[in-house]
N, C-alpha and C positions, 0 to 999 in steps of 0.2 A: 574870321571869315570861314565858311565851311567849302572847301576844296572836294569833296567825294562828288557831287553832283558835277564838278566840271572834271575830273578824271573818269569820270563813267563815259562823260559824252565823249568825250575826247578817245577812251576806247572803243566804245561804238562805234563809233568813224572810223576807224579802222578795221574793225573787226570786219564793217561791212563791207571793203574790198578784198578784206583776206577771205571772206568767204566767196567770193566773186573769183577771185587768184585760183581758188582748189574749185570751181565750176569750170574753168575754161582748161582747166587741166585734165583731161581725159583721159589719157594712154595711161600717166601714171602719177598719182594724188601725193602730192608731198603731205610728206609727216607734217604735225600740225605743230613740234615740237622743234623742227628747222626753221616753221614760221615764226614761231615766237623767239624764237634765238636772232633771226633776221629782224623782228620788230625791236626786240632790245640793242642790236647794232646800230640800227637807226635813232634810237632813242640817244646811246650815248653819242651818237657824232651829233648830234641837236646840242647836247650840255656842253659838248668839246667847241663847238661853233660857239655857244653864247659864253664861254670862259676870253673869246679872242677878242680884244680891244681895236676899232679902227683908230688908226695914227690920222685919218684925214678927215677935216672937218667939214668942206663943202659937202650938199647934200644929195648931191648926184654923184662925188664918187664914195662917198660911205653907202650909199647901194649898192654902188658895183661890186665895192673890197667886200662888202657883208654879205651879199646874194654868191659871190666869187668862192668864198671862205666858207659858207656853207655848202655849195655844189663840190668843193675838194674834200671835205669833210663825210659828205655821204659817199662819194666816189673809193676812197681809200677807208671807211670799214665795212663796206660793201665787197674790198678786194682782200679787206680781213676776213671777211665771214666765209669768200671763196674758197682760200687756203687753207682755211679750217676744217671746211665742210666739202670740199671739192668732190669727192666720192657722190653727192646728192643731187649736181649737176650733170645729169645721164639725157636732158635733152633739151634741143635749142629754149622752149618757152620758160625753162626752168631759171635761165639767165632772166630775162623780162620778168617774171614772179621775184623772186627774190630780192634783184634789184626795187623791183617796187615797193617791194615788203621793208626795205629798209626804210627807202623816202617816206613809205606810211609810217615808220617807227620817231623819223626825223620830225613828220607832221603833227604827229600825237602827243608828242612832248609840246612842239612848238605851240601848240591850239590849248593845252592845257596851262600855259605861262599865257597866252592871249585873253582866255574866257578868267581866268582868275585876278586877272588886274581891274 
C-alpha cells in the first residue's frame, strides 16, 4: 500500500491552518520551528491515545473513555510543550495557536491512520 500520498494530504491539512495560526498573528509571528515542535506534540499524544485500550465494551461508553482519553492526551502535552517552551508564550493569542497547533498535530496523525486503512 503506498502511504506518502495520504501523509502529504494529511500534512497539507495542516499546514493549511498553521499558515492561517501565523496570518491572524500580527503583533508578533511565531517561529515556524515552535510550530512544528507544537505539531509533533500533537502528533505523539495521537500515538499515546491510540497505545490506550478501552476496558468498556458498550458503544456509547468506549466514545466517551476514547474522545475522554484523547482530550487528556492533548491537554497534558500541550502543557508539556508549555513548560518547555514557556519563554514563546508573550501574548494572549499565542496560548490559542499553539494549543491548536497541537490538536492539528493530534489531527494529522489521526487522518493519516483514517485515509490509509
Amino acid at each position: 500500500m503506498i502511504v506518502i500520498p495520504y501523509i502529504l494530504v494529511s500534512i497539507l491539512i495542516a499546514w493549511i491552518w498553521i499558515d492561517y495560526f501565523r496570518y491572524i498573528d500580527i503583533f508578533e509571528k511565531e517561529s515556524l520551528k515552535y510550530l512544528v515542535f507544537a505539531l509533533i506534540f500533537g502528533a505523539v499524544s495521537a500515538y499515546l491515545a491510540l497505545l490506550v485500550k478501552s476496558p468498556i465494551s458498550t458503544d456509547l461508553s468506549f466514545i466517551f473513555f476514547r474522545v475522554s482519553i484523547e482530550e487528556i492526551f492533548k491537554l497534558f502535552l500541550f502543557l508539556g510543550f508549555f513548560y518547555l517552551f514557556k519563554k514563546e508564550f508573550n501574548e494572549p493569542v499565542d496560548f490559542i495557536i499553539f494549543i491548536c497547533v497541537v490538536a492539528l498535530g493530534f489531527s494529522c496523525l489521526e487522518n493519516y491512520f483514517m485515509f490509509s486503512k
